[in-house]
Structure formats: structure tokens, C-alpha cells
C-alpha positions as CSV (number, residue, x, y, z in Angstrom):
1,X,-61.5,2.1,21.2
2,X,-63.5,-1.0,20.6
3,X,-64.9,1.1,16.9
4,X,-61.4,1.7,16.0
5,X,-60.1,-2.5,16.1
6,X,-63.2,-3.4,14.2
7,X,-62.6,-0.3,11.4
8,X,-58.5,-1.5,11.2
9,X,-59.2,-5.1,10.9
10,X,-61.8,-4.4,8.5
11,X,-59.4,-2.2,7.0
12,X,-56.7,-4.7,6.7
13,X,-59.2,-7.6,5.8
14,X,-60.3,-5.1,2.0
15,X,-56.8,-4.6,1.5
16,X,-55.8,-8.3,1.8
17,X,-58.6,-9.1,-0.6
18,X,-57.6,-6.6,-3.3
19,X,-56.9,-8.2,-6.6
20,X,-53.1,-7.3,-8.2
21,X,-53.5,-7.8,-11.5
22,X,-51.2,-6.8,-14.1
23,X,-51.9,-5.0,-17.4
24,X,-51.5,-6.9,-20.7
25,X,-48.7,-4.5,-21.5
26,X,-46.2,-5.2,-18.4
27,X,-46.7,-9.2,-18.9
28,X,-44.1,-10.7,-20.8
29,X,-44.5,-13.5,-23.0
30,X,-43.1,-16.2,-20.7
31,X,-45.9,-15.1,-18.2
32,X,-48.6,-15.5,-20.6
33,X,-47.8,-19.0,-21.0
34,X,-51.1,-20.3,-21.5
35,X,-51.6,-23.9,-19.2
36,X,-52.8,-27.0,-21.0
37,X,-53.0,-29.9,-18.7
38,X,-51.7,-30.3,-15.1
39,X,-49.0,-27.4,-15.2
40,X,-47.7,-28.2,-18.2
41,X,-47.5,-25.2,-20.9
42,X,-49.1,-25.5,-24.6
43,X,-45.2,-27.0,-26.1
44,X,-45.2,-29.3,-23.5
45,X,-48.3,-30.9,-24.2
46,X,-48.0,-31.0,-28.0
47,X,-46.7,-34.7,-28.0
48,X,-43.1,-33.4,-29.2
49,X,-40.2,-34.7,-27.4
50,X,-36.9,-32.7,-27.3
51,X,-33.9,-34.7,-27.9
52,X,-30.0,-34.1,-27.4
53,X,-27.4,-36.0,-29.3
54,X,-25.2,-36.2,-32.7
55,X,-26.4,-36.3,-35.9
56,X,-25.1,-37.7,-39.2
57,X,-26.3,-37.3,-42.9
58,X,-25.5,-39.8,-45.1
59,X,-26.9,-38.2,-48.9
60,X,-25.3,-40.9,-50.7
61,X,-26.8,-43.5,-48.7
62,X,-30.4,-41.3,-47.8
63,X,-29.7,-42.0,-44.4
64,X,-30.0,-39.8,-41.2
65,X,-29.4,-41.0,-37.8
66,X,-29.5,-38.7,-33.9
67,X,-27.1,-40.8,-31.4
68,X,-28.0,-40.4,-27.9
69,X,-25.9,-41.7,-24.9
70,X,-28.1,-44.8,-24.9
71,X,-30.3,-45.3,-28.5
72,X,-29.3,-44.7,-32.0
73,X,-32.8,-42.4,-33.8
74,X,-33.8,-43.1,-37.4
75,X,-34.2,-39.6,-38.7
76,X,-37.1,-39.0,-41.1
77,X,-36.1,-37.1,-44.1
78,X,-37.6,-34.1,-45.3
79,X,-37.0,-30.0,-45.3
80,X,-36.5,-29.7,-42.0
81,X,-33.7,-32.2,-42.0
82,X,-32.4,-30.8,-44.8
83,X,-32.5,-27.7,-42.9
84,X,-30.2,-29.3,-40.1
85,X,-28.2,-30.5,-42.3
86,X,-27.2,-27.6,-43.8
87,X,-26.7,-25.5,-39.9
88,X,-24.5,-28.2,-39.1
89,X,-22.5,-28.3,-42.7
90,X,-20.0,-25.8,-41.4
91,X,-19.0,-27.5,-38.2
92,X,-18.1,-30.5,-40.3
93,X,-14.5,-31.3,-41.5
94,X,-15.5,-34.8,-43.4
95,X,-18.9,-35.9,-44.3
96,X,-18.9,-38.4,-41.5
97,X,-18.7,-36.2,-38.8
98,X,-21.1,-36.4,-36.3
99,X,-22.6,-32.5,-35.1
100,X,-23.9,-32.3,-31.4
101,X,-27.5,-31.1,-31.9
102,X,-30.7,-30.1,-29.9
103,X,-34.0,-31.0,-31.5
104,X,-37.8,-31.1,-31.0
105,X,-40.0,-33.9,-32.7
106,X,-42.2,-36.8,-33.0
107,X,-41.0,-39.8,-32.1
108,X,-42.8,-42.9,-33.7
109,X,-41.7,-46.6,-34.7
110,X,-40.9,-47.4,-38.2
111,X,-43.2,-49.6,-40.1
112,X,-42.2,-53.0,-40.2
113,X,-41.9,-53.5,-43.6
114,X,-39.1,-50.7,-44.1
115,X,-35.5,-50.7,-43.5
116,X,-34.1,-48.5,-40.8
117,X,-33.9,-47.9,-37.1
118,X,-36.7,-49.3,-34.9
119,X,-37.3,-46.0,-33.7
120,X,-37.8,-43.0,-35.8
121,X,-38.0,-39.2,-35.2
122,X,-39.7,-36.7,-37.4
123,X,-37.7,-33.1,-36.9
124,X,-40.7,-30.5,-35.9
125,X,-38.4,-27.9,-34.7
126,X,-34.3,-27.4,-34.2
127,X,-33.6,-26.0,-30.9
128,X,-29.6,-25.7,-31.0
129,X,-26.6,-26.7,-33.5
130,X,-23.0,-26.6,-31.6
131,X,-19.7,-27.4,-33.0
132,X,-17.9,-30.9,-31.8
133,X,-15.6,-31.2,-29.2
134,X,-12.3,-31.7,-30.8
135,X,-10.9,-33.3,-28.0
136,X,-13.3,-36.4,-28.6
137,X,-12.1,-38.2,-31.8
138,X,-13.5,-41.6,-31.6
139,X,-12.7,-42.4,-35.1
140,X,-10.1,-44.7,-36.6
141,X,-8.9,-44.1,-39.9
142,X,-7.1,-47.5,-41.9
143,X,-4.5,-46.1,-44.3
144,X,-0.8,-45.5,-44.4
145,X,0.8,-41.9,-44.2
């Protein structure tokens, strides 16, 4: 009787033990997320920020700003905000129409010497574009009918 305990807990002690290990082909990509530092995954330790709010082009004035609920961005201006610009050109009735937008970037301050918002973002990557809520119509318009 005594033999038989000892073999079942040995028993149940190798089959505790046993590694489960998947193959490469059942993993999806979201498993194979490789870890960088602390928990965090390889895009969340790049340095990139991602960032919800509305955006505005200005081509006249070579401006670009991303309003948050609490800070106004300085948008850096290259291809991939000319890229933005033109995935949010179709959710826009006027040219200053701000689109709601999802975006990953760098965030840096401006250089003193330049004109523009304190804080700047360079565009790395654009997560979403959505149309505006049409119930929200903050602006005024001066003019008689």
C-alpha cells in the first residue's frame, strides 16, 4: 500500500512539473509580444506617447496644432502630417474644422528661438481618424444672412 502512495505522488509530482509549451505556429502575434523593461512591451518602451484630441491644418499659415482637453500641441510638419491631413480632408466641411484624431509620437519642446507652441509633437504613427460630432459646434460665425 505504502509503494503505491509513494509511486502516485511521484506520479503527480512529474506531471505537475511538465513544461506546456506551445508551438511557434499556435502563438499569435499578441502572445509573442516580446518584453522590454518591467512588463512593458517593445511600443511601449520606444519613448512614443499616444495622444487623443483634434487636429487643425492651417496650409496658408504652415500651421498644425492637436487640442487635448487640457493643452494645445504644436504639430511638426512633415509627410506624415501631410498624411493626416489628407485622412481627415473628407470629414471636413470648411478648412477650419477641427477632426478628432488618435496619434503616436514624440513629444519634445520647441526651441526657443522659434515661433509656435511650447510643446511640440512629431507624428511617428496615426492610430485612428473619426469624423466630428456634429452635435458639438463651438464655432461663431460674424456675418449677416
Amino acid at each position: 500500500m505504502r509503494k503505491i502512495l509513494v509511486l502516485m505522488m511521484m506520479f503527480t509530482a512529474f506531471i505537475s512539473c511538465k513544461d506546456d509549451q506551445k508551438k511557434d505556429t499556435d502563438v499569435t502575434s499578441e502572445e509573442k509580444a516580446v518584453v522590454a523593461e518591467e512588463g512593458k512591451t517593445l511600443k511601449q518602451s520606444d519613448g512614443l506617447i499616444a495622444i487623443q484630441g483634434n487636429f487643425i491644418y492651417s496650409k496658408k499659415d504652415n500651421a498644425a496644432v492637436l487640442q487635448t482637453a487640457t493643452k494645445i500641441y504644436g504639430l511638426v510638419i512633415d509627410e506624415k502630417l501631410q498624411e493626416l491631413n489628407t485622412l481627415a480632408k473628407p470629414y471636413k466641411q470648411e478648412d477650419t474644422d477641427m477632426v478628432p484624431v488618435t496619434i503616436r509620437g514624440r513629444m519634445f519642446k520647441k526651441d526657443p528661438e522659434t515661433e509656435g507652441w511650447e510643446d511640440r509633437i512629431e507624428i511617428k504613427e496615426i492610430l485612428k481618424v473619426t469624423a466630428p460630432d456634429l452635435n458639438e459646434n463651438e464655432v461663431i460665425k460674424v456675418g449677416s444672412k
